[in-house]
N, C-alpha and C positions, 0 to 999 in steps of 0.2 A: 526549617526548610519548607517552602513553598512544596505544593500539591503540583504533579504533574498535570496537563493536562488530557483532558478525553477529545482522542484527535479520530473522526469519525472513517469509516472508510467506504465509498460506494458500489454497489454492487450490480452488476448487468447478466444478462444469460451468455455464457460462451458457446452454449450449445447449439444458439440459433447463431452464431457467427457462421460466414463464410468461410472453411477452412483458407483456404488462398488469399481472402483478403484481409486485411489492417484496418479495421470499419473507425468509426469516429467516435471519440469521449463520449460519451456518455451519462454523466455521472448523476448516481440513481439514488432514492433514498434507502437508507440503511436499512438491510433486512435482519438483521442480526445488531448486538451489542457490539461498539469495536473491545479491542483492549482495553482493558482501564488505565485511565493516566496515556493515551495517546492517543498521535492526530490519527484524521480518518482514512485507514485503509482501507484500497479498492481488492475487494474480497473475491471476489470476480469479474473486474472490469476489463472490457476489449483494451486493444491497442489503443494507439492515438492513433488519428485517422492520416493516411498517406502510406503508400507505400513500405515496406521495412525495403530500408536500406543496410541494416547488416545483420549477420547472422549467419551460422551454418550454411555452406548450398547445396543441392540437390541436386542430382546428376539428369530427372527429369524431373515432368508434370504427374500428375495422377489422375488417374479417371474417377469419373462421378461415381462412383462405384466406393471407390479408395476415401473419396473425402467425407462420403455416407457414413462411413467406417468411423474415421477420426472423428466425425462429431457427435454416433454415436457413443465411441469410447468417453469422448469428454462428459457424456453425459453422464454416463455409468458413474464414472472418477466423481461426479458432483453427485450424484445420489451416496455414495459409500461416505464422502463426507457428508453430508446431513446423516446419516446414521453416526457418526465418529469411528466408523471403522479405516481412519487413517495410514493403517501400514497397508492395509488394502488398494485404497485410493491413491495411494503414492506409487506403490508397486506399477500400477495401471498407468498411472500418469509416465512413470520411466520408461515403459510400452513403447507408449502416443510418443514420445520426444525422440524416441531412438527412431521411430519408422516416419518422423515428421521434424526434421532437427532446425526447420527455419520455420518451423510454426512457435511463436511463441503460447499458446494460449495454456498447453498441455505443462510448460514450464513454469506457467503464471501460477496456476491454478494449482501446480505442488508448492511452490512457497505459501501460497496461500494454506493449505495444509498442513505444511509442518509449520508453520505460527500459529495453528491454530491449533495441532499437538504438543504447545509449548517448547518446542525445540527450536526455540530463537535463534541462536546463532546459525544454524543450519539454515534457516528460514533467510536469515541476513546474506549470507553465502550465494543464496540461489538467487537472490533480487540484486544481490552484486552481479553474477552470471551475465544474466539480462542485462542489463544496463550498458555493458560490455558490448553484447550481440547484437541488442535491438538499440540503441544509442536516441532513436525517434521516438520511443514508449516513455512517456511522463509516468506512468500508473505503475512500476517499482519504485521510481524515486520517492512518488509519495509512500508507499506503503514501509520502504526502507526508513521515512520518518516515523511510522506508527510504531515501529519497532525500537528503533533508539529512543523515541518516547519513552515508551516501558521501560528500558533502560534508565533514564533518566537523563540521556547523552540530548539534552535539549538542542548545544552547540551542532551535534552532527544533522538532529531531526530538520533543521535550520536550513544547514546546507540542501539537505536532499531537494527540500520542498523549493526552494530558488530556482535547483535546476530543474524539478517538474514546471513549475512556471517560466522559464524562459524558453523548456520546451513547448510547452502547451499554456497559452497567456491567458486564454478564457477557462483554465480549469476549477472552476469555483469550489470545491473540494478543499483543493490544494490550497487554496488563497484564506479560506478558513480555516484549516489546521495552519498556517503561517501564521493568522492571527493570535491563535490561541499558542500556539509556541512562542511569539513576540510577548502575549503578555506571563505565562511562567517564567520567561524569562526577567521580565519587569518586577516579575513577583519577589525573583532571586536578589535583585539588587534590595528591591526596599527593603527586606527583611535583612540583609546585610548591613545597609545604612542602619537602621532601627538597633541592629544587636551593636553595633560599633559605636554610636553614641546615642545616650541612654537619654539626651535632652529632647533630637527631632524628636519630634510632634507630627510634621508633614508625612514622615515615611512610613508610620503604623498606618495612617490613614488612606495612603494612598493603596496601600498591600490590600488594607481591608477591601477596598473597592473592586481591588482586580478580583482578587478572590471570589466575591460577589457575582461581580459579573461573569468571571468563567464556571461559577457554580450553577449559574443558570443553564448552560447550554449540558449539563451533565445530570 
């Protein structure tokens, strides 16, 4: 069985976001390792840029004051994780999402979290959430691939990354972990062809090549 692939994930500051706004992709070079064997999740990356059109609402605005607050707290939550004090950072981030429930950034940033305190499914759960709420954010879908990735659920890492791309068509991220899931996946078939008949010739070699090639970017 072919090697998953190392699917990268980009990372931006939430901190300097505008709480109220939805600012633009961004996507950054990795500051961190992603996953091993998955595409690149966006470990911190803003929204996609426009408006959110769905999601919890809010009965008002808040003052400059209130949004000071929130992107302090974000910030707080991003330090406690670079420490790995995770239950910490989660607790905070549950805070920020209950006094802010159509800010995505406070619920970006605990999936990101608990994937990174290997609590995957939970991690999967809450980038499902999202996707749900915020329907216009490419940067779960991706990250929901980095995650079935490590799974090895290459078929679902597939899907996610389609629909980050037809949300967001210049997310170059995304379009490279596509790649690198197109070829594990290519990887899967030669090595099936190769064990099913022991004569090809063509399908050890071609395996060898991908291999090769997505050995490089790892």
């Amino acid at each position: 069985m072919p090697n998953v692939p190392m699917l990268r994930r980009p990372l931006a500051a939430l901190a300097a976001l505008a709480v109220l706004a939805v600012l633009g992709l961004a996507p950054a070079s990795r500051a961190q390792p992603a996953p091993a064997a998955a595409p690149a999740a966006d470990a911190a990356t803003a929204p996609a840029s426009g408006a959110a059109k769905a999601g919890p609402q809010e009965p008002f605005e808040i003052s400059e004051a209130q949004r000071k607050a929130y992107a302090q707290g974000i910030a707080e939550a991003r330090a406690l994780l670079a420490q790995k004090k995770y239950d910490d950072a989660i607790a905070k981030l549950d805070q920020l999402a209950r006094e802010r429930p159509r800010e995505p950034q406070a619920r970006f940033l605990k999936a990101v979290a608990l994937a990174d305190h290997d609590k995957i499914d939970d991690a999967i759960a809450a980038y499902r959430g999202m996707t749900a709420d915020f329907p216009e954010m490419p940067e779960p879908h991706n990250n929901l691939a980095v995650l079935y990735s490590r799974k090895g659920e290459l078929s679902l890492a597939r899907d996610e990354l389609m629909i980050a791309l037809q949300t967001a068509p210049d997310y170059g991220v995304a379009r490279e972990n596509l790649g690198d899931v197109y070829a594990a996946l290519a990887a899967e078939q030669y090595d099936k062809a190769a064990t099913l008949d022991k004569r090809n010739r063509s399908a050890p070699a071609k395996l060898k090549l991908v291999r090769e090639a997505t050995a490089v970017a790892q």
